[in-house]
C-alpha positions in Angstrom: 47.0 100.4 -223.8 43.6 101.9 -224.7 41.0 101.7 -222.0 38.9 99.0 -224.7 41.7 96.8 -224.9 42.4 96.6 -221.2 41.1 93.3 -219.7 38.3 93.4 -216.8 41.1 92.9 -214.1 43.4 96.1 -214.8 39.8 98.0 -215.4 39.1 96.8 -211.6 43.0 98.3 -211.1 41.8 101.8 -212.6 38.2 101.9 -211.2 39.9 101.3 -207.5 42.3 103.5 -207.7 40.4 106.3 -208.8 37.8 105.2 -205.7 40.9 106.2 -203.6 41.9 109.2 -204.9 38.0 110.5 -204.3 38.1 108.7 -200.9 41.0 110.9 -200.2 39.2 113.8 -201.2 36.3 113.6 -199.2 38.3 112.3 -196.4 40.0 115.6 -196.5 36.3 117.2 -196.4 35.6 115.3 -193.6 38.7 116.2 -191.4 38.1 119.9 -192.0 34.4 119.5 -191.3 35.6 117.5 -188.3 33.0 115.4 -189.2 34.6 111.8 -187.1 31.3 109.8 -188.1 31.7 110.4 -192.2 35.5 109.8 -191.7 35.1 107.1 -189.8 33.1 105.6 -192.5 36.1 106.6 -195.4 38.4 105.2 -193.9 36.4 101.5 -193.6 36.2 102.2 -197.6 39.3 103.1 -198.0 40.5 99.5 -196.6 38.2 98.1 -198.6 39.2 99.6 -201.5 42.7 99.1 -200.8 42.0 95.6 -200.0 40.4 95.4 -203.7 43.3 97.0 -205.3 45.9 94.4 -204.0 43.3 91.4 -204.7 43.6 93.2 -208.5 47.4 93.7 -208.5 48.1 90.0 -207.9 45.6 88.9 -210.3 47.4 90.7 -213.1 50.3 90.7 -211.9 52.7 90.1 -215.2 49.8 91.3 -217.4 50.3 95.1 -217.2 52.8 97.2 -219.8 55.6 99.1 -218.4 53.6 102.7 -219.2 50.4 101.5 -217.1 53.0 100.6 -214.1 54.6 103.7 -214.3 51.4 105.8 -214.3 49.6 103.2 -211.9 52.9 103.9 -209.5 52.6 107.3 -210.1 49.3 107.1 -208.8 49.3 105.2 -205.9 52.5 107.5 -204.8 50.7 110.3 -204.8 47.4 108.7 -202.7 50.3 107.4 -200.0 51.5 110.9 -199.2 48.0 112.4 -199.4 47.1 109.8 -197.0 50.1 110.1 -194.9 49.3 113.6 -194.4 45.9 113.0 -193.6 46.8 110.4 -190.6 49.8 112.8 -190.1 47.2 115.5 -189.0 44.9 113.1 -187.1 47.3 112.2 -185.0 48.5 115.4 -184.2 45.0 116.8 -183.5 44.7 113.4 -181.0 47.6 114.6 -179.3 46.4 117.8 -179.0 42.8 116.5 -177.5 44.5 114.6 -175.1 46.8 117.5 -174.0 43.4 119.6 -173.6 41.7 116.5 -171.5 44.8 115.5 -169.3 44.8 119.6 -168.6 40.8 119.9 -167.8 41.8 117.1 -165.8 43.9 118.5 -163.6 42.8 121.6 -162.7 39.1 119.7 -161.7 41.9 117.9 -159.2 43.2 121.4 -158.3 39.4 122.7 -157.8 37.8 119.6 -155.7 41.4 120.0 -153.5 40.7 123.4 -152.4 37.0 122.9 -151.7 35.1 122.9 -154.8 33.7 119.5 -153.5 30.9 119.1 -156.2 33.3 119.8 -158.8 32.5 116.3 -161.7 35.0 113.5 -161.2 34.8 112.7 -165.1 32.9 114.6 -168.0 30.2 112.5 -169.3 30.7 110.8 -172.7 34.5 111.3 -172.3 36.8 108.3 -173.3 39.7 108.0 -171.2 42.2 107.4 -174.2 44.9 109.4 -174.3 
């Protein structure tokens, strides 16, 4: 169906999913940067894009041809395992902060135990999620 003949509602569909696909970009910018602020902020937009999306599916739903379905599935497959890579990553690179912490962590124990009495009880500005 040519882009002029769609109605407003599957336009929303194609303008939101093509909000994802950037959001996934620049998410991926972010994580490398390790910039948690901006991906903090991506992923808010990302739900709210998402959120849009689905609002838009159920509004057309029975509307849409079978080629625009199978290129709209197409689509979305391919944001799901982009995404599901990036939150596959996060995850492990949580782990791995935690690891580091639990490990500083000790060996402070191990250095107030044998006399390195001003040694910090807790870093400043650290969370204690783990």
């Amino acid at each position: 169906m040519p882009a002029s003949d769609r109605p407003a509602e599957i336009e929303t569909i194609v303008r939101e999913v093509g909000d994802l696909e950037r959001l996934c970009g620049e998410l991926e910018k972010g994580i490398a940067a390790t910039d948690w602020e901006n991906c903090d902020e991506l992923l808010a937009q990302m739900r709210r894009a998402t959120h849009a999306l689905r609002n838009a599916l159920q509004t057309t739903q029975g509307q849409r041809d079978e080629a625009f379905e199978e290129q709209l599935r197409a689509r979305i497959q391919r944001i799901m395992q982009v995404r599901d890579g990036q939150i596959e990553r996060l995850r492990a690179f949580h782990d791995g902060v935690g690891e580091r912490l639990r490990t500083l962590s000790n060996w402070k124990v191990y250095a107030r135990s044998v006399g390195a009495k001003d040694a910090p009880r807790r870093s400043a500005g650290l969370d204690r999620q783990t």
